[in-house]
C-alpha positions in Angstrom: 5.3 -67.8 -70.6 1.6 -67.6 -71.0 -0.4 -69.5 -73.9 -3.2 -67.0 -75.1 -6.2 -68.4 -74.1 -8.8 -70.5 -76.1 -11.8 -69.5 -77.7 -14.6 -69.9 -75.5 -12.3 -70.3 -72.0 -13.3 -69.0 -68.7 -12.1 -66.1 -68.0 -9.0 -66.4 -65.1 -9.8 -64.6 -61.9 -8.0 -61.9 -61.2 -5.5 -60.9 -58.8 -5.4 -57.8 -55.6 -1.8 -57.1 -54.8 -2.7 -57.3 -50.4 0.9 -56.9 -49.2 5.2 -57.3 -49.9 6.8 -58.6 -47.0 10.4 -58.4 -45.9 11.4 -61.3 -44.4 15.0 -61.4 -42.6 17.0 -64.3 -42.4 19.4 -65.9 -40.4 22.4 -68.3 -41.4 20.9 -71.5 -43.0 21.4 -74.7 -40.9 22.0 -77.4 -43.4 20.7 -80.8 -42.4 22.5 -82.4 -45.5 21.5 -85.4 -48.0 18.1 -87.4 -46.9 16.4 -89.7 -48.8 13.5 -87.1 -49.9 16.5 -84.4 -50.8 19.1 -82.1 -49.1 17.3 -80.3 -46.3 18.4 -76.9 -44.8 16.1 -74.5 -42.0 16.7 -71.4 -42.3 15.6 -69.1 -39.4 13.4 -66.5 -40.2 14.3 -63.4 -37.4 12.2 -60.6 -38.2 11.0 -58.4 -40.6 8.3 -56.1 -42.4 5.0 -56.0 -43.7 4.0 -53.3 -46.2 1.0 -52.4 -48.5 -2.3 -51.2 -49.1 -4.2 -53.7 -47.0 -1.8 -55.1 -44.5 1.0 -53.6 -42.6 3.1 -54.8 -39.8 5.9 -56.9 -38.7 7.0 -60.4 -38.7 7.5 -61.8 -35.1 10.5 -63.7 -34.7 11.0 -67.6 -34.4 9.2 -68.8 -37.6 11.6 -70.9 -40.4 12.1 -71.8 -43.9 12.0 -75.6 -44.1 13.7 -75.7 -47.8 14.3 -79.2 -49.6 17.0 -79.3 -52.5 15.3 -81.7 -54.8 17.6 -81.4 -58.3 20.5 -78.4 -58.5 18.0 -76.3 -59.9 14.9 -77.0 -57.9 14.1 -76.0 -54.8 10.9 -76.4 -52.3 10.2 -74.5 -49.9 8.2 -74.6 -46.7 7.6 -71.4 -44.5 6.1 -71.1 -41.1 5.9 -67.6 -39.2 3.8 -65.3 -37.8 2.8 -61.4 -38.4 1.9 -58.9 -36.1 -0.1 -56.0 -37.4 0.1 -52.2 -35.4 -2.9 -52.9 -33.1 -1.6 -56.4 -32.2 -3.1 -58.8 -34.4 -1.6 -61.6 -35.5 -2.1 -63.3 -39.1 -0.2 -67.5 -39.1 1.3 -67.5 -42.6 2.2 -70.9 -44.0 4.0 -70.2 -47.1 4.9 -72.7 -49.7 7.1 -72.5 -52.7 8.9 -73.7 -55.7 12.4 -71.8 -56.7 13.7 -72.8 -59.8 16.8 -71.6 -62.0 20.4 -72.5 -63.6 22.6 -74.8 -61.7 25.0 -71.6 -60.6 22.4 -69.2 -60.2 20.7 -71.6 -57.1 24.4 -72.4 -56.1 25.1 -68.8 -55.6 21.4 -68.6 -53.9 22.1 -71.5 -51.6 25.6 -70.1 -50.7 24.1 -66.4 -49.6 25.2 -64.6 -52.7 23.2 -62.2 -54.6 21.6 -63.1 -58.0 19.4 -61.7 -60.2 15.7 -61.7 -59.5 14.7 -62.0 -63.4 17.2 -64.8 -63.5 14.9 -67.2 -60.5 11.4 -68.8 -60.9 10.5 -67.6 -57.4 6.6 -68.7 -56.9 4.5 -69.4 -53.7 1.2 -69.9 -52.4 1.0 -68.7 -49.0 -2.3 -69.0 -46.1 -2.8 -66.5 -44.0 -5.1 -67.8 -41.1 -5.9 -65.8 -37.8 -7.9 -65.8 -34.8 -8.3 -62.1 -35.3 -12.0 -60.9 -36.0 -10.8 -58.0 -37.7 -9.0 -60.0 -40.2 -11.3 -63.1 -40.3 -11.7 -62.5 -44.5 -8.5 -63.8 -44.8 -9.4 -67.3 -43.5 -11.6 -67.6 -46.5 -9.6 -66.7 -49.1 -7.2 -68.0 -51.3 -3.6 -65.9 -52.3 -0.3 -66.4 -54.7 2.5 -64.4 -54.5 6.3 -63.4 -56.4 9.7 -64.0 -54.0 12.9 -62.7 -54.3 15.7 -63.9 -52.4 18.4 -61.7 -51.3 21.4 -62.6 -49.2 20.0 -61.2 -45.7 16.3 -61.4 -46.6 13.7 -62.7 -48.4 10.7 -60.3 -50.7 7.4 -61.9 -50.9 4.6 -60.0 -52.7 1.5 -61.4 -51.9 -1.7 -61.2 -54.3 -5.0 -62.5 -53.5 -7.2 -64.3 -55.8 -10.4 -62.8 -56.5 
C-alpha cells in the first residue's frame, strides 16, 4: 500500500530492474530457540542469474542465515557469491524481511509451496566485487522482490537510481 504523495514532496528515485536470480536450496538445518529467535541456515547450492545487465551463476557454498522472530516474521541474512560467463565474481550480501499469516510462513518454513501474492517478501541486497568490469556496482545502492519456493528461492533485483 502506497500513500499518494504530498504536495510539494521530492520526487522518489526510480528503480532499473538489473537481474532475477534463481537461487537453489538445500534442506534447512534448524538451530532451534535462542534468545534473539529461532535460527535455521539453509544452504544455498547453486543456481542462476538472468537479465538485461547481469547473467551468470551462483557458486556454491553461500547460506541463508534466517531468524524466526514472531510466527509471521521472518529475517533473513544471505551470503553467496556469483560468477558471471567470463569469470567474474560479484559477493552478494542479501538481507531481508518475510512477512505473512501464521500458516502461510508455517507451510514456508516446512518446504511447502504458497502463494507469492500471499508473502511480504522484501530485501536489500550489496553486490560488491573485485572485478573492474563490474566496479559500478560497488557504488550503488539496490532493492529487490523474493519468492520462496520449496527447492529455490526468486530474487529480482532493482537498482536505485
Amino acid at each position: 500500500m502506497t500513500a499518494p504523495p504530498a504536495p510539494g514532496a521530492p520526487e522518489a528515485p526510480g528503480l532499473t530492474f538489473l537481474t532475477e536470480l534463481s537461487v537453489t536450496v538445500g534442506e534447512p538445518i534448524d538451530v532451534g530457540p535462542t534468545p534473539e529467535g529461532h535460527r535455521r541456515v539453509i544452504p544455498i547450492t547453486g543456481g542462476t542469474v538472468t537479465g538485461p545487465v547481469l547473467n551468470g551463476r551462483i557458486i556454491p557454498g553461500g547460506a541463508d542465515y534466517q531468524l524466526l522472530r514472531t510466527a509471521t516474521l521472518t529475517e533473513l541474512d544471505a551470503r553467496y557469491v556469483l560468477e558471471t560467463p567470463d569469470g567474474h565474481r560479484i559477493y552478494v550480501h542479501n538481507s531481508a524481511l518475510r512477512h505473512g499469516k501464521v500458516q502461510d510462513i508455517a507451510r514456508l518454513n516446512r518446504g511447502e509451496r504458497v502463494d507469492a501474492n500471499s508473502i511480504y517478501f522484501r530485501c536489500w541486497p550489496r553486490l560488491t566485487t573485485a572485478s573492474p568490469e563490474w566496479d559500478w556496482l560497488n557504488g550503488r545502492l539496490a532493492v529487490g522482490t523474493g519468492e520462496r519456493h520449496p527447492d529455490r528461492v526468486l530474487i529480482r533485483i532493482f537498482l536505485i537510481d
